[in-house]
N, C-alpha and C positions, 0 to 999 in steps of 0.2 A: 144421325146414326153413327155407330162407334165405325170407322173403316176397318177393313180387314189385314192383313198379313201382305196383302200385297197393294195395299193401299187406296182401295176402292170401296166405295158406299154400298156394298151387299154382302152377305154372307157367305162362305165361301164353297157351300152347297149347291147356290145361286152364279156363282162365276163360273164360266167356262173360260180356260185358260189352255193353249193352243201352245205344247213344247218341241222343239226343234229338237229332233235326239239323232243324231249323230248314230251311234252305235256307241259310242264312248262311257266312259264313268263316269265324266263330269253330267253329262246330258241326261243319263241316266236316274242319277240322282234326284237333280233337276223335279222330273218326271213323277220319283218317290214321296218325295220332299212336300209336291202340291198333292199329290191326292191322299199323305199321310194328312195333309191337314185339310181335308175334305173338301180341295175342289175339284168340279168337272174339268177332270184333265182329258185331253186329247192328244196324240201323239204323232207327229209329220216328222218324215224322212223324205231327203230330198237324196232324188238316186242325182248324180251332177254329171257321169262320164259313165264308159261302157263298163260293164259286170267283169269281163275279161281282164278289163285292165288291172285291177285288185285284187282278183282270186289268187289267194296265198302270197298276197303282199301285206306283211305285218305293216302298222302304225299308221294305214289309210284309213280317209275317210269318206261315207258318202256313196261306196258300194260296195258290190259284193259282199263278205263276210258281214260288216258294218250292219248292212241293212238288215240281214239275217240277226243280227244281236238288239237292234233296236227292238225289231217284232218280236224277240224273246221277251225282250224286256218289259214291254207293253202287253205281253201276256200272262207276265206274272205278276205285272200289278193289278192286272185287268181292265183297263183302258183301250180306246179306241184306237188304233195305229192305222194313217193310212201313208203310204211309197208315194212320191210328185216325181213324177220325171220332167225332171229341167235341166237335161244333160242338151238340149239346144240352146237353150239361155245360157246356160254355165260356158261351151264353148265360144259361142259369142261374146259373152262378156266378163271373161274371164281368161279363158286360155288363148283365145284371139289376142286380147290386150297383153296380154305378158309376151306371147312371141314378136307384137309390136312393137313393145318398148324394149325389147333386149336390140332388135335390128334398128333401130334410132341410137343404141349406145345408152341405155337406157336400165338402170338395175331396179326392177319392179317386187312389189311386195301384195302377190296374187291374195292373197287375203284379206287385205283391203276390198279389193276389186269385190273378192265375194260375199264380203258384208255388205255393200253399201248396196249391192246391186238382186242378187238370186235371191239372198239372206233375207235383208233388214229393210225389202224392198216388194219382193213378187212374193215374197211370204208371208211378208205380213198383212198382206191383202188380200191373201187367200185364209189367213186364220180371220181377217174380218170375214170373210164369205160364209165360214165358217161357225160364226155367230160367236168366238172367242170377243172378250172386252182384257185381254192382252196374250203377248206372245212372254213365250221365256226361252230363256237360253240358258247355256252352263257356262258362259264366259264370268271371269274372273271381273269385273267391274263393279262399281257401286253407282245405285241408281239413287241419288238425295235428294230430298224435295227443299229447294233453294226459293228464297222472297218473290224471285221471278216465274217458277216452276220448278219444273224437276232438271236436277245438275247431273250428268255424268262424272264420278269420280274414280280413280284408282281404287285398282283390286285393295282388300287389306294385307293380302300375304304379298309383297314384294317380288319374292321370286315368283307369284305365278298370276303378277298384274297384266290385263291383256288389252291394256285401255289404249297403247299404240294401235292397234288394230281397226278399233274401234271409231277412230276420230271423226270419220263419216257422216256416224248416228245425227240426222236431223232434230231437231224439239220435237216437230212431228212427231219424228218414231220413238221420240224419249218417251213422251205421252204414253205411247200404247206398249215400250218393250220393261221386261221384270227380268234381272239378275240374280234370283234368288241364291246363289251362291258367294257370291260379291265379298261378305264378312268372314266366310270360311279359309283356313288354308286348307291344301291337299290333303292331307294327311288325314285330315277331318272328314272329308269328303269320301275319302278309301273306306274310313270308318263307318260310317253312314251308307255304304252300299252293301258293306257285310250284313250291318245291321236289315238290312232289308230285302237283305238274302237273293243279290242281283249278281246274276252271272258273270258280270264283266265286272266284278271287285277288283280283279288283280290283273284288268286288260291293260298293255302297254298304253301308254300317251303318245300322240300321233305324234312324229318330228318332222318330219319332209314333207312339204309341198303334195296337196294331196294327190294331182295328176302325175307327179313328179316320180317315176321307179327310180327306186335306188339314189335319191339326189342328182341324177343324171337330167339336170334340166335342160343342158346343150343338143341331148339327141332328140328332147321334145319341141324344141325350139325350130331345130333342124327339118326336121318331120313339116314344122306349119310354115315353115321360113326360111328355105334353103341359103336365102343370099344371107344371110346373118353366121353363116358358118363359112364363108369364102376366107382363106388366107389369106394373109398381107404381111404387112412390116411391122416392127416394134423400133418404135425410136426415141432418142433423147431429146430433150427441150430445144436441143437444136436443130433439131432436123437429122440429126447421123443416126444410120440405119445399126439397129444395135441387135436384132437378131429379127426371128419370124414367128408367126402366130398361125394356129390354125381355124382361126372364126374369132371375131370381138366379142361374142356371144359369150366367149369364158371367161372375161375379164369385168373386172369393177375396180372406181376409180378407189385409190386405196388398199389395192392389193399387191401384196409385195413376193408370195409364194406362188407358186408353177411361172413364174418369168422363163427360166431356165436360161439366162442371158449369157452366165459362164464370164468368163476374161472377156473383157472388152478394150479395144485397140482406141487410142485418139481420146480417152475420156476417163473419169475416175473409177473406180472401183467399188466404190463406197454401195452401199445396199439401194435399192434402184424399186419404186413405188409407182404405179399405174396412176398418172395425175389424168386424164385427158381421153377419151376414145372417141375416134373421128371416126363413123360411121359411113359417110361417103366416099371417103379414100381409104377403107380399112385399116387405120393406123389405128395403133394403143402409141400412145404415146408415155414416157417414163420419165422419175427423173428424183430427185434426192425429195426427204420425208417433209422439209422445208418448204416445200412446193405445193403442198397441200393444202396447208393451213387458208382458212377463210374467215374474214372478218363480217359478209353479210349473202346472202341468199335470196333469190329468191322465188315464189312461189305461187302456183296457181292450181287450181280445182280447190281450191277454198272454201270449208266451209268452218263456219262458225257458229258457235252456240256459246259465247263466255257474254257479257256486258256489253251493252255499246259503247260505243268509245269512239273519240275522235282524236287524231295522232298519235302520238307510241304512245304505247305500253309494257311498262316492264313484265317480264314472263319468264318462265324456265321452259325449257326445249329439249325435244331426243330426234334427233335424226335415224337412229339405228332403236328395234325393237331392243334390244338388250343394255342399252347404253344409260349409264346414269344423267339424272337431268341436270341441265346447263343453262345458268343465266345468259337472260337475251333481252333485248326488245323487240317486239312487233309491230308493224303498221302498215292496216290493210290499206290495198290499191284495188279499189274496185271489184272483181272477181278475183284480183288477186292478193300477194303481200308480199314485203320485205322482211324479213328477220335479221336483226344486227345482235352479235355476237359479243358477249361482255368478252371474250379470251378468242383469238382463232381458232378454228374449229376444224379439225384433220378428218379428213377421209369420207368429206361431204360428197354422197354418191347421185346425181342426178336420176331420179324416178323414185327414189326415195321418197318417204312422207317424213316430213316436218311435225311433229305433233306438241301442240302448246298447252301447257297448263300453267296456272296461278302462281303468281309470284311468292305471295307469303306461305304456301304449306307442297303447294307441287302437288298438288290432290288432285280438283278437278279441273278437268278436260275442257279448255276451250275453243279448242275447234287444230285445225291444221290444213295442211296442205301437201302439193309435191314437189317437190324438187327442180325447178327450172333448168335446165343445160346451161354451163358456164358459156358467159361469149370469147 
C-alpha cells in the first residue's frame, strides 16, 4: 500500500494524528496543514503553569491567552481540542530543574527539559491513549527515513532550525513524532495561516522563557531558590577580590557585560570575562578572554541516536542554541562522553547541551548531551 503524507500504511482519512498546539503560528499551522489533507486531527494544549502568570504577557506560551487562541483555532478548523493540565509535571520537571541548576552554577536550557520530559514524553502517551498512530508538532526539524530508521535532521530554513533543542528525541519517539513543518521557512508558514484564515497569522513568536516574565529569570530563581541569589565576591584568577555580586544566579561562564567591575587596583585593566562560578562559596570568578578557550569537554545525560560506533568520531558541535557548528570529535563513555574540540572553544557554559551532528553535511542530529562542571 502507497504510505501517506506522513509516512504510514493507511489513508489519511484513516490516521488519527494528535497536534500539540501551543496557541502559536507554527502549531497552528501544524494543525491546518493535517486536516487540509484529510486527517483525523486532534488538537492538545498542555496548560504548564498558572493562567495568572501569562494574562497580558505577550510572546508566552502554554497559558492564558495561548490556550484561548489554540481553542480558536481548533474551532475554526473544526477539530477536537482538549486543555491537559500538567502544570505539576511542568514545575517538577522543568522549573524545579532550572532553579537547580542555576544554584549548582549551572546555565540551563529549560527547553530541553520540556521536550524530552512533559512534551515528547507524557504526551506522547497520552496521544497513544488517545488512539493517535502519531504526534506532530510545529518545531522546525526534519524527520528522514535513514537505512537504519528514521533520522532527526536540521530545520531547512537556517534561521529557524530548532534541532538544538530537540537532541533528547529518543528512536522511540522518532518512531511516533511528525515535523510537518521541517521543509518550510517562516515566511512560508505566515503564508499558510493567512491562507487558512487562522487568527493568530500575524501572532508574535514567543522569545523568553516561557515561565520566565520579562526575562527576569533571577526573580524566578529567587522565588524557588533563595540561596542562589545570596551575595558574594567577584574575583580574578587569583584569588583578589575585584568587586561584588548580588546572587551567581546572574551570571554565566562567558559573560563579560553587568561585571560593573570599574578600575581595579593590583591587576590589569584589560576587559574581564566570567570564566568559573563557585557555587559553594559564592564566588564568580573573572579573568582575561584567554582563559576561556577549551580544548575538550565533557558530558553526561547522553543520549544518542547517530550510528554505533566504537571510539571517536569525527562530528561538528554547538554548544550554544545560536551558534554556528564547530568541528569536533566524540567519544562516548558510558552514560556519558568527551568532546575534543578541532579549535578551542570560548565561552563553554556548564548546563549547557552539547548537540552533535554529522561530520560530512551538519544535517542530522546525532544525539548530545550536557555540559559537565569544569574541575
Amino acid at each position: 500500500m502507497t504510505r501517506n503524507s506522513l509516512d504510514l500504511e493507511k489513508a489519511p482519512g484513516d490516521t488519527r494524528v494528535v497536534v500539540a498546539m501551543s496557541g502559536g503560528v507554527d502549531s497552528s499551522v501544524t494543525a491546518a496543514l493535517l486536516k487540509d489533507q484529510g486527517y483525523d486531527v486532534v488538537g492538545v494544549t498542555l496548560q504548564l503553569y498558572d493562567h495568572g502568570v501569562a494574562v497580558g504577557k505577550a510572546g508566552a506560551c502554554c497559558a492564558g491567552q495561548d490556550i484561548r487562541d489554540a481553542r480558536q483555532v481548533a474551532d475554526r478548523l473544526g477539530i477536537p481540542h482538549y486543555v491537559l493540565d500538567y502544570e505539576n509535571r511542568f514545575r517538577n520537571e522543568v522549573m524545579e530543574s532550572f532553579a537547580d541548576a542555576y544554584a549548582r552554577g549551572e546555565t540551563p536550557v529549560p527547553c530541553i527539559a520540556c521536550n524530552r520530559t512533559v512534551k515528547f514524553r507524557d504526551l506522547l502517551k497520552t496521544a497513544r491513549e488517545l488512539g493517535a498512530e502519531a504526534l506532530a508538532t510545529g518545531h522546525y526539524v526534519r524527520r528522514v527515513a535513514g537505512e537504519g530508521g528514521p533520522e532527526l535532521h536540521r530545520g531547512a530554513d537556517p534561521a529557524r532550525d530548532q534541532s538544538y533543542f530537540l537532541f533528547g528525541t529518543t528512536r522511540e519517539q522518532l518512531n511516533f513524532l511528525r515535523f510537518p513543518l521541517g521543509d518550510l521557512p517562516k515566511s512560508e508558514t505566515r503564508a499558510l495561516a493567512e491562507r487558512f484564515d487562522l487568527a493568530v497569522a500575524d501572532k508574535p513568536d514567543s522569545q523568553d522563557i516561557c515561565f520566565v516574565p520579562n526575562g527576569d529569570y533571577a526573580s524566578v530563581v529567587q522565588k524557588l531558590r533563595p540561596e542562589a541569589v545570596e551575595p558574594g565576591e567577584i574575583v580574578d584568577m587569583a584569588g583578589r577580590v575585584v568587586g561584588r555580586h548580588e546572587g551567581i544566579v546572574r551570571f554565566t561562564v562567558g559573560q563579560r557585560r553587568g561585571l560593573a567591575l570599574g578600575g581595579r587596583e593590583g591587576t590589569d585593566n584589560d576587559p574581564l570575562y566570567v570564566v568559573r562560578l563557585e557555587p559553594a562559596t559564592r564566588r564568580v570568578v573573572v579573568g582575561p578572554r584567554s582563559a576561556l578557550g577549551r580544548d575538550e569537554i565533557a558530558l553526561y545525560d547522553v543520549n544518542w541516536i547517530g550510528p554505533v560506533m566504537t571510539g571517536a568520531l569525527d562530528v561538528q558541535v554547538r554548544v550554544r542554541s545560536s551558534q554556528t557548528l564547530r568541528p569536533a570529535a566524540i567519544e562516548l563513555t558510558g552514560a556519558g562522553a568527551v568532546v575534543r574540540f578541532a579549535e578551542p572553544e570560548v565561552g563553554v557554559s556548564p548546563g549547557q547541551a552539547c548537540v552533535v551532528y554529522d561530520s560530512a553535511t551538519g544535517s542530522r542530529v546525532l544525539g548530545g548531551g550536557f555540559i559537565k562542571r569544569f574541575e
